[in-house]
C-alpha positions in Angstrom: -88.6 -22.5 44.3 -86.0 -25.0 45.6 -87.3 -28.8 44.2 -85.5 -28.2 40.9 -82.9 -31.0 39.5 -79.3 -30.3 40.4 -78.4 -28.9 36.7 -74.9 -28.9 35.8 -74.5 -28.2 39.6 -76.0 -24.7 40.0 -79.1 -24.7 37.8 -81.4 -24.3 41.2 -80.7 -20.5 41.1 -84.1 -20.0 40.4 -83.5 -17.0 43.3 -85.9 -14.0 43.0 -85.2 -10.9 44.5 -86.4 -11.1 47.7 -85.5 -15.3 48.8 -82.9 -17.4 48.4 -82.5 -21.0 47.5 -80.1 -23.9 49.0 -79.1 -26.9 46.7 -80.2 -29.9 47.0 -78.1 -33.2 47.0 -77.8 -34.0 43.1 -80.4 -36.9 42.3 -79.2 -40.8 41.3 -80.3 -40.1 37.7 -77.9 -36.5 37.1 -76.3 -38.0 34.5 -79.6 -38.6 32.3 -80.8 -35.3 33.5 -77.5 -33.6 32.3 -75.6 -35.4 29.5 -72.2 -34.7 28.8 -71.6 -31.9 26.3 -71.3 -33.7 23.2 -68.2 -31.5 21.6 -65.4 -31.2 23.4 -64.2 -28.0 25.1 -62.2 -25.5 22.7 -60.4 -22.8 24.4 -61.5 -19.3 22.3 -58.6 -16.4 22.2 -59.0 -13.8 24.9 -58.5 -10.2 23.4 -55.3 -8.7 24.0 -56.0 -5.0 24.6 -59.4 -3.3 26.0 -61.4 -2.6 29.2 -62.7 -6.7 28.9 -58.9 -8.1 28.5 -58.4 -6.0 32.0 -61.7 -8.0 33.4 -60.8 -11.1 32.1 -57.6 -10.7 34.1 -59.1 -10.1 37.3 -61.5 -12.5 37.2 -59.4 -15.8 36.0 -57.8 -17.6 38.9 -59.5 -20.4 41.0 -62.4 -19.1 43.3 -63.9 -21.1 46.6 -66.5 -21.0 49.2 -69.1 -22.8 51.1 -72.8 -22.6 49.1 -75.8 -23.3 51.0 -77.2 -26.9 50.7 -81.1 -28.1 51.3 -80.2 -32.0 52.8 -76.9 -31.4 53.5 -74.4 -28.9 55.9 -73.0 -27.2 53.0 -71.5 -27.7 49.3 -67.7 -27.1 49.6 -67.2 -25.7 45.8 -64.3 -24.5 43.6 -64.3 -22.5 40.4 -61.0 -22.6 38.1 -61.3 -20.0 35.5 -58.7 -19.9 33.2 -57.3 -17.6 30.7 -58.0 -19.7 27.5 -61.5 -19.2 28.2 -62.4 -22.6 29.9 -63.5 -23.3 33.4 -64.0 -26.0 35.7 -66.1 -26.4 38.6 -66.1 -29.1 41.5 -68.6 -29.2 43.8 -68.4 -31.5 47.5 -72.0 -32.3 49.2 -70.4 -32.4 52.8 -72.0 -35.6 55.0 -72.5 -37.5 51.4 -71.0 -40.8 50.4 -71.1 -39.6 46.8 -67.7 -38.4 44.6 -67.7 -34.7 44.2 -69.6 -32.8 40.7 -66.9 -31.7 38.6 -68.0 -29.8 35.6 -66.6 -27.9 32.7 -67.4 -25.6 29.8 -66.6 -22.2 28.5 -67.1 -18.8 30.3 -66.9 -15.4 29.6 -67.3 -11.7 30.6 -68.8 -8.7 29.8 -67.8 -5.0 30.4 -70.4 -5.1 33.4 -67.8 -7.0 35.3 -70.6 -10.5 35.2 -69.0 -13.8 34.6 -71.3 -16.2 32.8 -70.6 -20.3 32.8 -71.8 -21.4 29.6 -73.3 -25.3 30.3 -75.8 -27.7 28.2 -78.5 -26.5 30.2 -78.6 -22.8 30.9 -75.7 -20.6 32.4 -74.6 -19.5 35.8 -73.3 -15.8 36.5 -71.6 -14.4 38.4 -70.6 -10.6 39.1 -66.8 -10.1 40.7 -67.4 -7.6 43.4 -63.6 -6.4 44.7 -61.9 -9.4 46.0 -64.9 -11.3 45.8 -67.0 -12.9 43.2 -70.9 -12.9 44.0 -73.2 -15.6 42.6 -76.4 -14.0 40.7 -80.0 -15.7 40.2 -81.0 -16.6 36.9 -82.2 -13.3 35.7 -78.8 -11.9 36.9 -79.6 -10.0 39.8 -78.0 -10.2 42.8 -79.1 -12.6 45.8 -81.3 -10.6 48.7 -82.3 -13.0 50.8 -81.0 -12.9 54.4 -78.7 -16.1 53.4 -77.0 -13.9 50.2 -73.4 -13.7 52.2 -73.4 -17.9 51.9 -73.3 -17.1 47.7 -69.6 -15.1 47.7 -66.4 -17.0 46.8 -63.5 -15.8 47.5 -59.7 -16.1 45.8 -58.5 -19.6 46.5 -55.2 -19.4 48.3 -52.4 -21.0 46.5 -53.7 -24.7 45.6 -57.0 -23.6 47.5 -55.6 -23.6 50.9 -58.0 -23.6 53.6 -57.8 -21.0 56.8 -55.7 -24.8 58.7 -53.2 -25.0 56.3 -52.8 -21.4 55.4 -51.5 -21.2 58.7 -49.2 -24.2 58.7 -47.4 -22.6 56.2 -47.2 -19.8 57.5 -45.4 -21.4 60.6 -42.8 -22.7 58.1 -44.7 -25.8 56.8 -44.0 -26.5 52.9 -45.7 -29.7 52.4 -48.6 -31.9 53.7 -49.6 -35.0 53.0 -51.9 -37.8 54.2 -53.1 -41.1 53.5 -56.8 -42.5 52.5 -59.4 -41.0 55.1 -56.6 -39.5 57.3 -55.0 -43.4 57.9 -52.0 -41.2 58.8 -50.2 -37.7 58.1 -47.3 -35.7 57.0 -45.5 -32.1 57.9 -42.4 -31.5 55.7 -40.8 -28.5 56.8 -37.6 -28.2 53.8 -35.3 -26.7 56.3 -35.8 -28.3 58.8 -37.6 -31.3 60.0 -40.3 -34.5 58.5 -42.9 -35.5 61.1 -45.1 -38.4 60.1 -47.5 -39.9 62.6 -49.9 -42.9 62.1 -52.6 -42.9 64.6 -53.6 -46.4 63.7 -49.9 -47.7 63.8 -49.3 -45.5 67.4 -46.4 -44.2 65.2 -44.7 -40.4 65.3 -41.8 -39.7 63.9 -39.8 -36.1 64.5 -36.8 -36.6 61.5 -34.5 -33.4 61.3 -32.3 -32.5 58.7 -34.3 -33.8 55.5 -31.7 -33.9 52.5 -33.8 -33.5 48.9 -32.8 -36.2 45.7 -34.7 -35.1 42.5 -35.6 -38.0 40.5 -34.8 -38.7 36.9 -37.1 -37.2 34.1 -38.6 -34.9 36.5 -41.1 -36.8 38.0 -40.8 -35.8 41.2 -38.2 -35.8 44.7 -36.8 -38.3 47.0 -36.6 -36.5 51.0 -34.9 -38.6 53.7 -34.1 -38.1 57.2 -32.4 -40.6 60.0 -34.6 -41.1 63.2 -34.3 -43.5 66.2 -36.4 -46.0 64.0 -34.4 -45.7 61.0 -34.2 -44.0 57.8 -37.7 -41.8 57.3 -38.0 -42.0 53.5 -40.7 -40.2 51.3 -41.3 -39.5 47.9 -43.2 -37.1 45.7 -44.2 -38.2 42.3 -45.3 -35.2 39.9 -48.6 -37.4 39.2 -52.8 -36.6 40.3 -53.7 -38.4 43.1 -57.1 -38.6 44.3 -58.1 -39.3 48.2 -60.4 -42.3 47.8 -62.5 -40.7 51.2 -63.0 -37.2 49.8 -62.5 -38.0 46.2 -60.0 -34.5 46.7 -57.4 -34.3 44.1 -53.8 -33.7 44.8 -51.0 -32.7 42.4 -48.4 -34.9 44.0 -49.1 -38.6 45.1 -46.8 -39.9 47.7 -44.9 -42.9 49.3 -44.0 -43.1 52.6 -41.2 -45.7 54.3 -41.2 -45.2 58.0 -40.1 -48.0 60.6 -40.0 -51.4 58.4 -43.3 -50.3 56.4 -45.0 -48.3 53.6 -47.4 -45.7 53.6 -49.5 -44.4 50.7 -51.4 -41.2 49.8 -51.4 -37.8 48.8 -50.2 -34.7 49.4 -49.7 -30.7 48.0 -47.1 -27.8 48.4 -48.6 -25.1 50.7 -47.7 -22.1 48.4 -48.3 -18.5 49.0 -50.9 -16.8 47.7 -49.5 -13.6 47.6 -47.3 -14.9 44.6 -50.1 -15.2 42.4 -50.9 -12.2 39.8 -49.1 -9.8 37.7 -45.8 -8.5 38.7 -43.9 -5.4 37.4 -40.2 -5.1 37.2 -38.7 -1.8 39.0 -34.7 -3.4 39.5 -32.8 -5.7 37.5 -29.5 -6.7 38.8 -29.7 -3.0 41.3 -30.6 -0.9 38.4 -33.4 1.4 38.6 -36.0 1.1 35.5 -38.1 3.5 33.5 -40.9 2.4 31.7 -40.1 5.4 29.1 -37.4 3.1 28.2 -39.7 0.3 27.2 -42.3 0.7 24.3 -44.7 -1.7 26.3 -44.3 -0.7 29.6 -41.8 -2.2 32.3 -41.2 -6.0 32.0 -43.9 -8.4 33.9 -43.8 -11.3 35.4 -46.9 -13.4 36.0 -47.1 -16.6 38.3 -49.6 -19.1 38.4 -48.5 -21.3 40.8 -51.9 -23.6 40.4 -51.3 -24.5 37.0 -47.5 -24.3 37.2 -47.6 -21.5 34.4 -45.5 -18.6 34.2 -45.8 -15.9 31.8 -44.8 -11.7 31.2 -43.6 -9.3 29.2 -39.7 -9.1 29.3 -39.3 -5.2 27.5 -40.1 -5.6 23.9 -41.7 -9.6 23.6 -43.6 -11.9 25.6 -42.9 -14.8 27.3 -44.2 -18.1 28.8 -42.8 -21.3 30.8 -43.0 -23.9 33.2 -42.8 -22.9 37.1 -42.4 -24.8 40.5 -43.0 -23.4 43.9 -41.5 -25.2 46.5 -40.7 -23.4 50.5 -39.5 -19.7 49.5 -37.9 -21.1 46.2 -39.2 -20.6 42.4 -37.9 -22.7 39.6 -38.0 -21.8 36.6 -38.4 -24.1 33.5 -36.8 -22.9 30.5 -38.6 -19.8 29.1 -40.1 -19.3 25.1 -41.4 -16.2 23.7 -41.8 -13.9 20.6 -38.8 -12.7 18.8 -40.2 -9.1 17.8 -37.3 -6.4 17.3 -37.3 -3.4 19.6 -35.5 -0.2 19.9 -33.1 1.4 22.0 -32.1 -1.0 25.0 -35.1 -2.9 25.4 -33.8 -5.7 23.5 -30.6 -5.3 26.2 -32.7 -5.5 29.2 -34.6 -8.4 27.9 -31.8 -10.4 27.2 -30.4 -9.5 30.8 -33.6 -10.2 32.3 -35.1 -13.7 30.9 -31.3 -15.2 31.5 -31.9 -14.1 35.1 -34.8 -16.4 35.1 -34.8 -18.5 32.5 -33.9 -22.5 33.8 -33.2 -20.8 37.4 -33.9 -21.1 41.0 -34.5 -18.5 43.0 -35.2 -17.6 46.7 -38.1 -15.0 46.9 -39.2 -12.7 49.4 -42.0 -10.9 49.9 -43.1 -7.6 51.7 -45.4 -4.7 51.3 -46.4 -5.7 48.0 -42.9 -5.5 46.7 -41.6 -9.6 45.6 -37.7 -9.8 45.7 -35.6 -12.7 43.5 -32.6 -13.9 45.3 -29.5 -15.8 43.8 -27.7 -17.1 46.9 -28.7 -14.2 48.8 -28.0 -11.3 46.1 -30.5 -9.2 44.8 -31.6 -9.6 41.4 -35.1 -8.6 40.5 -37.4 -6.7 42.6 -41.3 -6.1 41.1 -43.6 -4.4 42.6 -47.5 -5.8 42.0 -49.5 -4.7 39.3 -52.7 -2.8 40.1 
């Protein structure tokens, strides 16, 4: 049956075996039919070794698709699960004036490859099926109705790019921004051009050449190019910004100065989704290594651009930092780990290795599944991905 209350955003999978069940828009009283979870969210420890660690690896990440909706042309939602063991979910009722669900809790998941969302009334499942992760009904079967493709999410690319901006960056395109409702909208391309155009303003601007000023305390960058009109000024601060239309949250906000006025809004980095996962170290600085050589296996590297988390093993202890993706360049934050003695040269390589990365920049490259660091074009590190 489909008339149930919108609980905790999914609690309508009452789905049997042989019919599906679309959403319906969540009613004006959600909030009295699904109070907030009293104690806050604690993050449990994931296990470190095992057959569920493995899972737990595949599955976290930020997961997206397009669920079937009763009153409405779809629900546009997004699943963030992250290592700690916490998730959070945000679902979009397309055609409705109301702000996107977001929800959060716990999840976890069991050697049968099922995800479960823990919530104050009832769970949700879900069981990863390859690349994909396939929403079950509430007595965790599989959906068989002849709408069960609508329940499959797929790995978010990047920030959650959709198939549009996917291809912008692809065609060299490393930042996007626009203003309330689409008032107006801007390409940044860092080597080579800003164009801004306001429909409303009969404004387009083609400025080549942007030069990049990082402002103080990190808070975010200054670009600026000349065009016929003037100076083309933007900046990025490193602050949430939410589009008051979609109620969409950005990681940047951002001001714009283009002919004589001032432009507000938000924007993202279009990142590459290939970077995202667990890399293994085959060459540091040309030479070949051995995992024999390493009591843990070869060194790791591990990017979550999303979060701006980096993490790995780097020979004999592991390490975690701050990361920024920006173009075809990765900046490191300065690195912390464990300071366990190893023998023979791991400890060497180690060193070697985190101050190649450790507070740097770095141009990357990737093809085949191999991901190459550069230092002003020289080879440093080449990893090839983890299976």
């Amino acid at each position: 049956m489909c008339g149930m209350k919108y609980l905790a955003l999914l609690s309508c999978l009452v789905v049997f075996s042989t019919s599906g069940c679309a959403f319906k828009s969540p009613p004006e009283d959600y909030q009295a039919a699904n109070p907030p979870v009293k104690e806050p969210i604690k993050p449990f420890s994931p296990p470190e070794t095992g057959g569920t660690a493995a899972l737990l690896a595949t599955a976290a990440g930020t997961w997206q698709g397009q669920l079937p909706c009763a009153d409405c042309p779809g629900i546009n939602y997004r699943l963030s699960l992250q290592k700690d063991g916490t998730y959070e979910e945000r679902s979009e009722y397309q055609g409705k004036t109301a702000a996107p669900f977001v929800a959060k809790g716990n999840w976890q998941i069991g050697p049968d490859s099922v995800v479960q969302l823990t919530k104050t009334s009832g769970h949700t499942q879900f069981k990863i099926a390859g690349n994909t992760l396939v929403m079950l009904d509430q007595k965790g079967q599989q959906i068989s109705s002849g709408s069960a493709d609508k329940y499959v999410l797929r790995r978010a690319n990047g920030n959650g790019l959709p198939a549009s901006l996917e291809a912008k960056r692809q065609q060299g395109i490393d930042f996007v921004a626009k203003g309330n409702g689409g008032a107006w909208n801007l390409e940044l391309n860092l080597d080579k051009n800003i164009v801004f155009e306001s429909a409303g303003d009969r404004l387009k601007l083609n400025a080549p050449d942007p030069t990049e000023q990082k402002m103080a305390d990190n808070k975010g960058f200054i670009y600026r190019a000349k065009t016929e009109a003037g100076t083309l000024t933007v900046r990025l601060l490193k602050q949430t910004c939410t589009d008051k239309a979609s109620g969409r949250t950005f990681p940047y906000g951002v001001e714009v100065t283009a002919n004589a006025q001032s432009y507000t809004g938000c924007g993202l980095f279009l990142q590459d989704a290939r970077l995202v996962g667990t890399w293994q170290l085959q060459q540091l600085n040309g030479k070949n290594l051995k995992a024999s050589d390493f009591t843990k296996g070869l060194p790791t590297l591990e990017l979550q651009p999303e979060s701006q988390q980096v993490s790995g093993v780097s020979g004999c202890n592991r390490f975690t930092g701050y990361v920024e993706i920006k173009g075809d360049k990765v900046a490191f934050g300065n690195l912390a780990g464990t300071r366990m003695a190893c023998p023979g040269t791991a400890m060497q390589t180690e060193t070697e290795y985190l101050g190649l990365l450790s507070g740097k920049t770095l141009t990357y490259e990737i093809e085949q599944n191999r991901l190459t660091l550069k230092d002003q074009g020289k080879q440093l590190l080449v990893y090839k991905k983890a299976e």
